[in-house]
Structures are given as C-alpha cells and as structure tokens.
C-alpha positions in Angstrom: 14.9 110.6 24.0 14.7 107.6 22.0 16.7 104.4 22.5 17.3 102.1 20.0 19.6 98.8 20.1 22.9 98.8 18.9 25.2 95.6 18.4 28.3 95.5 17.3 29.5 91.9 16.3 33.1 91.1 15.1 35.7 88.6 16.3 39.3 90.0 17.2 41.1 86.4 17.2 40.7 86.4 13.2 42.3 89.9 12.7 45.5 89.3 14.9 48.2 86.8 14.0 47.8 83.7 15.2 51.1 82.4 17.1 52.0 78.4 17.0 51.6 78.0 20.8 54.0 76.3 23.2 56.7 75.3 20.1 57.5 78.5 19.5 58.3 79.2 22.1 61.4 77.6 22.8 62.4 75.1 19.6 62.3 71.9 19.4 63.2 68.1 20.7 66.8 67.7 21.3 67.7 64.0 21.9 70.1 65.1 24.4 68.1 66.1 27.2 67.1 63.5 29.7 63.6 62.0 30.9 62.0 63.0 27.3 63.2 66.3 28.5 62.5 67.1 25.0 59.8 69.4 23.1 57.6 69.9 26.2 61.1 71.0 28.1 61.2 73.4 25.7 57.9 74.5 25.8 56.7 72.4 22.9 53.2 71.3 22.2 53.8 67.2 22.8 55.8 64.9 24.7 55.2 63.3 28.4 53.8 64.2 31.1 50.7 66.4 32.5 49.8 69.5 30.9 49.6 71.4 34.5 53.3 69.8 35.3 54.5 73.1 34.2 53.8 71.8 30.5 57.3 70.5 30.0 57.6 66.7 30.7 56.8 65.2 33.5 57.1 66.7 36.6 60.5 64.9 37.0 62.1 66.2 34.1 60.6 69.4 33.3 61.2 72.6 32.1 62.8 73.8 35.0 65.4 71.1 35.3 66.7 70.5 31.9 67.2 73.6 29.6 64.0 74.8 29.0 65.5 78.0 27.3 67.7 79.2 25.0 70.8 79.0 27.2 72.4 79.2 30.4 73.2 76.8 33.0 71.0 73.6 34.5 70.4 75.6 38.0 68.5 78.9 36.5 66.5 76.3 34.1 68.4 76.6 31.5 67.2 79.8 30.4 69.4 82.9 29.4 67.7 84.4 32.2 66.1 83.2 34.9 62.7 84.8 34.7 62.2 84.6 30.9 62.0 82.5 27.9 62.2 79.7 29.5 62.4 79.2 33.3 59.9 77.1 35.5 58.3 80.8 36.3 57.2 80.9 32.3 57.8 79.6 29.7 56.5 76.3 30.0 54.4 76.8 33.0 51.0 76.2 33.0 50.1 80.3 33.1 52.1 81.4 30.5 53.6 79.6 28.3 51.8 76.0 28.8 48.2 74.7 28.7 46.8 77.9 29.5 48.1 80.4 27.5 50.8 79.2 24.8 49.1 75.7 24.2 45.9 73.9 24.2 43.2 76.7 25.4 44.5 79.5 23.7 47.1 78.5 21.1 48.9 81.6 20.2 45.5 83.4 19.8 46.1 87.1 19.5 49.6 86.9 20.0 49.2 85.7 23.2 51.3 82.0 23.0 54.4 81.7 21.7 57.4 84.1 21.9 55.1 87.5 22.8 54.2 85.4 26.3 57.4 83.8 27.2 58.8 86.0 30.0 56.1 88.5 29.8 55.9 89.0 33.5 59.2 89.3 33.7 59.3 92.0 31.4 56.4 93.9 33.1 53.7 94.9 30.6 52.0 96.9 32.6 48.8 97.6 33.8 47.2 100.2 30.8 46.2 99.2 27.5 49.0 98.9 25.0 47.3 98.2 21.5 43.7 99.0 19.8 42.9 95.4 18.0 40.0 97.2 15.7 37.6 100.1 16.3 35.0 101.9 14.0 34.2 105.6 14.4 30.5 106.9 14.3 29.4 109.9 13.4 29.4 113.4 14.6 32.3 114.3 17.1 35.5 113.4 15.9 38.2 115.2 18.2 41.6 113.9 17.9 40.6 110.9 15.5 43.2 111.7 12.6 46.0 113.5 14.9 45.6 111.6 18.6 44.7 107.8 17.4 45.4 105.3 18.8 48.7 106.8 20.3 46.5 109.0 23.0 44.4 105.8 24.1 47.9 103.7 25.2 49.2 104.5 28.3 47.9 106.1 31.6 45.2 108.7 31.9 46.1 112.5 31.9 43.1 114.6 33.9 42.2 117.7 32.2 43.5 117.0 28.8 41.5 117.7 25.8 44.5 116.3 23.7 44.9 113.4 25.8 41.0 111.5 24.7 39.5 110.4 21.5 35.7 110.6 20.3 34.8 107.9 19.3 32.0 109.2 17.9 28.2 108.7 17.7 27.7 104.3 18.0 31.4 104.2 17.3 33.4 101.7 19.0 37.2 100.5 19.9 38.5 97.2 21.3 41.4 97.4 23.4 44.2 94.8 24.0 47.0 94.3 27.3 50.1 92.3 25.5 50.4 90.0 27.7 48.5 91.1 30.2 44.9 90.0 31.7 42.6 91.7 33.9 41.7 88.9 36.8 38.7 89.1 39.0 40.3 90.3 42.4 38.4 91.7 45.4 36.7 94.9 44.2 37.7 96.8 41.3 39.3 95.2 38.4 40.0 97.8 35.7 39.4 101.3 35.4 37.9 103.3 32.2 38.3 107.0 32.0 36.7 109.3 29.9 36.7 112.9 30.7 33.0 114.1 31.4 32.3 117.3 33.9 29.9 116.8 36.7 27.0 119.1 34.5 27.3 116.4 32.1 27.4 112.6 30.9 28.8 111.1 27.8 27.6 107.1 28.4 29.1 104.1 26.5 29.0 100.4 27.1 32.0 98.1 28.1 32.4 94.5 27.6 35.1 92.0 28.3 36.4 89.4 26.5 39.1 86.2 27.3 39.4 85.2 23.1 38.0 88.1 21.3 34.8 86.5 19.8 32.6 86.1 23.1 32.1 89.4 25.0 30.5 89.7 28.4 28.9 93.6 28.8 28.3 95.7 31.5 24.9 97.0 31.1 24.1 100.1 29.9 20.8 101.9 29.6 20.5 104.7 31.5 19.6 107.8 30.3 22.0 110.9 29.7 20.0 112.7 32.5 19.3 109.7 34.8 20.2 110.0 38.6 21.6 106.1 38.8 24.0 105.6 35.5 24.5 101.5 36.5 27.6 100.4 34.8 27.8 103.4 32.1 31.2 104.8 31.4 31.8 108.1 31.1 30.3 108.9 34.5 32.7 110.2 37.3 35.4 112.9 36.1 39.2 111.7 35.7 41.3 112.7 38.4 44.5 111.3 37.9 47.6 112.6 35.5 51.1 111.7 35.5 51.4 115.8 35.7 50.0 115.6 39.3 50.9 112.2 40.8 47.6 110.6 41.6 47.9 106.6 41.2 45.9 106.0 38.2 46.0 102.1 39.7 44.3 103.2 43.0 40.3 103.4 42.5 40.0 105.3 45.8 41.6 108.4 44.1 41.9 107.8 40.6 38.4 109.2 39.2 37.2 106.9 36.1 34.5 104.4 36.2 35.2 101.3 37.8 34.2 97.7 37.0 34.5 94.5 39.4 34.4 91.3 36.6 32.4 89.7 39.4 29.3 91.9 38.5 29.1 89.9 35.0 30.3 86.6 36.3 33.8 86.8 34.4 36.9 85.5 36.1 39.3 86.3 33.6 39.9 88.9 30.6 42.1 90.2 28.1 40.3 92.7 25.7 38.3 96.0 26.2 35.5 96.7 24.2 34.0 100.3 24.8 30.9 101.2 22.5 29.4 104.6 22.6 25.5 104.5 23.0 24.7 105.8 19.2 21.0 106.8 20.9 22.7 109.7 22.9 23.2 112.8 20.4 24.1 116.3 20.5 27.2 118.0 22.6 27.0 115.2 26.1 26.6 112.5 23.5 29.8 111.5 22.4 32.0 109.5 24.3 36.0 110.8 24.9 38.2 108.1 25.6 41.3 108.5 27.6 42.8 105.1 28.9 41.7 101.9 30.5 43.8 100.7 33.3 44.3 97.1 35.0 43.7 97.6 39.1 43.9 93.3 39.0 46.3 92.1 36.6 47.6 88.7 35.6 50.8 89.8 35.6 51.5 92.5 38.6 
C-alpha cells in the first residue's frame, strides 16, 4: 500500500494557561525575613543569590531556612508541611519550583510553574497520563470517541477492554500531558504506550516527545502493517496488564505495550505524549485504539 507523509504541527504551550513562575508560588517580599530572605525565599522570581541555590536567596538564607511557605515553623522551612509549598524539597528548589521548572526555563508553561508544581512530588501524581492538551480525530473508526473521551485515555491500562481504548481514527492524533510529572531518560524503558492490537494483527501510529509542547522529538515510524520488524511503531505487542488481574502496568517485563527508551531519540527529558495514527494504513487493522501511556522513569517517583 501507499505511504504518504503526514505532519501534524501545533504548539501545546499557547493552548494551556500560562502560570507566573516562581512568584506564585509562594507570595511575595516580606521585609521581615533575614539575609534578603525575601521573594526568592518565597519562591519568587528575583532577589540574591544563585538560581541552582535552591532558587531562594543565597544559599545562606534560603528557602529552606526562613519561611519559604505559607506557614509553620523555621525547622520544617517554614512550610505548612514539610514536603510541599514551600520546603527546601520544592518549592523553591531548583527541580520544581526554581530555575528549572517554576522560573527562568519554563515559566509556568503548561501549568507547570507556579502553584500546580509546588509540592507536586509530594502529592504523587503518578506515573499515567492525567490530561489530553489537544487531539484531532481522523476519519473512519471512531469507537468510544463521543462516550469514552478523554476519561478512558487517563489512568492505567485495562487488558481486554474494548471500552477501555479510543480510535483515534484514520491520521488522527492526541497529545497527552503528566501534571507535574516528566518522563526522564533512565536505564531502559522510559514510558509505555498501550494500544490493544491481537497478534493476527497491527494498528501502527507514531509517538513523539516533547519537554515545552512546540518541539517534538519522534520515534520513527514506517513500517508497513504486514512488516516482520515494526521499529518504533505503536500498536505492536498486545496489552497485558489490568487493574482486574494485577499485572504492574509500571513493569515492562510483564506489562505488554510498546516500550520506548528516550535514549533511542537523544531526549533526556519529557513531559508530553504525542501519538499520531499513520493516516496511510486503512481498512479494519488501520486504526489505532488507545488505551493509556504510562511513566516506567518518572521525575517524580
């Protein structure tokens, strides 16, 4: 059969709400607070120090020592609670609530500075997709499109399901988001998508990656539907695991799905899923069925 290229080109940061980075996170100067333990304490976006001193001050009075949070006393950082909004762990730090993700490089992008980081690990987003950012349905199948979408996508994968996928139809698309969650390159395996194919058959899409939501990294797709090596197609290898029958949907050695190491593509670091299904594949194996996308190497465990 024919192939034919097929691009899809949008940028995800414009569509989400942009955050105000680092001072939102925790308010601003208070002339009370020590060592110009003042809008970078409190995870603000100036004041003294280094931006990888935790991104509060200087290392001397930082967030940790001097209220970084809301409340609470001067030995838990000043935080309401130790691990969030606030401590030397978050907000503040240079990983999630300084330079890297609530200031300079990222800015609230996505909703990924201010308040929806501070504490995130803390709170445990977990490892499987928790919002679709935009999508576009092709043509042809369209199971579960008006009753299953996007609810069926979030969440874990359920083996066996025909309720539990989505089609995204012929060339359609969907672009996934984590909260605060990343996938990180880690020794093998990084993420996991599962569609739910059987072993007669192959319904192939492309996935990418992306860190900001404008540039996207892909894993080459071109194989054809009948080929004998599918590269770094999804909708390969059959779904195994299902909260019905305990198999760790986090465990590549017996969760089915098709695996992707960022390492392949040269990516170190990513926070959005992009899966597109290949709109040259037609007829009954030419649709891919979505059913999750899981984090094996998170940012936040």
């Amino acid at each position: 059969m024919s192939v034919r290229a097929f691009t899809v080109a949008f940028g995800v940061a414009a569509a989400l709400s942009a955050c105000g980075g680092r001072e939102q996170l925790l308010g601003a100067d208070d002339p009370s607070l020590p060592d110009a333990a003042g809008s970078m304490a409190r995870g603000g976006a100036s004041g003294s120090g280094p931006l990888l001193s935790a991104g509060a001050g200087s290392d001397a009075a930082g967030a940790a020592g001097f209220e970084a949070g809301t409340g609470g006393d001067l030995a838990n950082g000043g935080a309401a609670e130790e691990n969030r909004g606030g401590s030397s762990n978050h907000a503040g730090s240079s990983n999630y609530g300084g330079s890297n993700h609530g200031g300079s490089n990222h800015g609230g992008v996505g909703g990924v500075g201010g308040v929806g980081v501070a504490g995130s690990c803390a709170n445990g987003p977990g490892a499987f997709a928790t919002e679709v950012l935009s999508h576009a349905f092709g043509g042809g199948q369209n199971v579960n499109q008006a009753s299953g979408f996007p609810g069926v996508l979030l969440g874990p994968p359920v083996a066996n399901d025909p309720s539990a996928v989505v089609s995204l139809g012929n060339g359609g698309w969907v672009v996934l988001g984590f909260a605060a969650n990343a996938i990180v390159d880690g020794p093998g395996v990084d993420f996991t998508v599962f569609e739910n194919p059987l072993p007669s058959f192959k319904e192939l899409a492309t996935v990418a990656v992306s860190d900001d939501g404008e540039l996207w990294t892909e894993f080459p797709c071109g194989a054809a539907q009948d080929a004998s090596d599918f590269g770094f197609c999804a909708g390969v290898n059959v779904v195994l695991s299902s909260p019905k029958n305990g198999i760790d949907p986090l465990d590549p050695a017996v969760s089915g799905g098709d695996h992707y190491d960022l390492a392949d593509i040269g990516v170190t670091h990513a926070r959005f899923v992009r899966i597109t299904d290949r709109a040259d594949l037609t007829g009954n194996a030419g649709v891919f069925d979505l059913d999750a996308v899981a984090i094996v190497h998170g940012e936040c465990p």
